[in-house]
C-alpha positions as CSV (number, residue, x, y, z in Angstrom):
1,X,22.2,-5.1,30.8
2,X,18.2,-3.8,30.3
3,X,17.0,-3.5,27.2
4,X,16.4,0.2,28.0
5,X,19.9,0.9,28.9
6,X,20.6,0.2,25.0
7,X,20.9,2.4,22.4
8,X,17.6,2.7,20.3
9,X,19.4,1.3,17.4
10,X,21.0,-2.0,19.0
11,X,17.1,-2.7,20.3
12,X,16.5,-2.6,16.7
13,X,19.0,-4.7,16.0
14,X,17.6,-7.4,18.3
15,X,14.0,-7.0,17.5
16,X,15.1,-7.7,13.7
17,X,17.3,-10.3,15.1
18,X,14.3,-12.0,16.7
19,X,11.7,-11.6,14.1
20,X,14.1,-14.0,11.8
21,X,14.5,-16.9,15.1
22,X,18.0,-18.2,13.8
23,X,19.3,-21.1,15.1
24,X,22.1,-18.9,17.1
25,X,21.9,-17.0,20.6
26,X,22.7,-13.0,20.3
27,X,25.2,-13.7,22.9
28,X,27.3,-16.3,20.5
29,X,30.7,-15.0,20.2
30,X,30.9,-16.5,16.8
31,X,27.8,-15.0,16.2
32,X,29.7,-11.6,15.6
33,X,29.0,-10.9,11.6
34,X,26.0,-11.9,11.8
35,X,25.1,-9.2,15.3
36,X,27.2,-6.4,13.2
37,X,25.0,-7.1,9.9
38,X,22.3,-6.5,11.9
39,X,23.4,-3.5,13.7
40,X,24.4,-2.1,10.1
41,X,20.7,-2.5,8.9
42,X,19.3,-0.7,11.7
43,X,21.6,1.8,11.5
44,X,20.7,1.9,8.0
45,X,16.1,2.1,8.5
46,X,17.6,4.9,11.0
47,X,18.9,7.0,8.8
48,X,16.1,6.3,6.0
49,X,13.4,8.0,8.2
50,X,16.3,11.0,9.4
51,X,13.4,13.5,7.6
52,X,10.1,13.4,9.4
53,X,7.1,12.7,7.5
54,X,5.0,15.4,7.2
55,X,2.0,13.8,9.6
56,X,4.9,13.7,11.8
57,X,6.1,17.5,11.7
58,X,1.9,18.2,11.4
59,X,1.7,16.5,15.7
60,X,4.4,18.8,16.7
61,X,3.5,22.2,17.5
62,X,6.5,24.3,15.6
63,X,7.1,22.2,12.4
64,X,10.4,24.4,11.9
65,X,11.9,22.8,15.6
66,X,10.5,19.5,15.9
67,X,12.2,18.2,12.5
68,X,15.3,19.8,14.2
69,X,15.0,18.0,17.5
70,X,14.0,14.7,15.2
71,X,17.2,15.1,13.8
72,X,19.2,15.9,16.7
73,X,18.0,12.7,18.6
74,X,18.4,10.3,15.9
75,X,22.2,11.6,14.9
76,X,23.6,11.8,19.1
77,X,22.0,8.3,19.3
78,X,23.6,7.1,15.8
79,X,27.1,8.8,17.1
80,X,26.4,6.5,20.4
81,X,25.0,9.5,22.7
């Protein structure tokens, strides 16, 4: 499967994966915890940074919408959308 046919959270998941180099391949099917752990802290940065930063809301041109639409993308893709 491509990367970009992931969910933004699971390419999270990898990328914190690979920044530690453990000894085991994602793929391991033993290596199950240890994939879910990671899904569960990228699920948790994801939710941390839900609320835009206010440099964030200041690039978009209708602060009021674009902390809506922040939040609408990041919930459908934490529900798996």
């Amino acid at each position: 499967m491509p990367e970009t046919d992931l969910l933004p959270f699971e390419r999270a998941a990898r990328a914190m994966y690979a920044t530690v180099k453990p000894d085991w391949d994602w793929s391991d099917p033993d290596a199950e915890p240890t994939r879910r752990m990671y899904r569960d802290n990228a699920r948790a940065a994801f939710l941390a940074v839900m609320e835009p930063s206010a440099a964030m809301l200041q690039k978009g041109e209708n602060r009021a919408d674009c902390r809506s639409v922040w939040q609408a993308m990041l919930a459908a893709m934490l529900q798996g959308d």
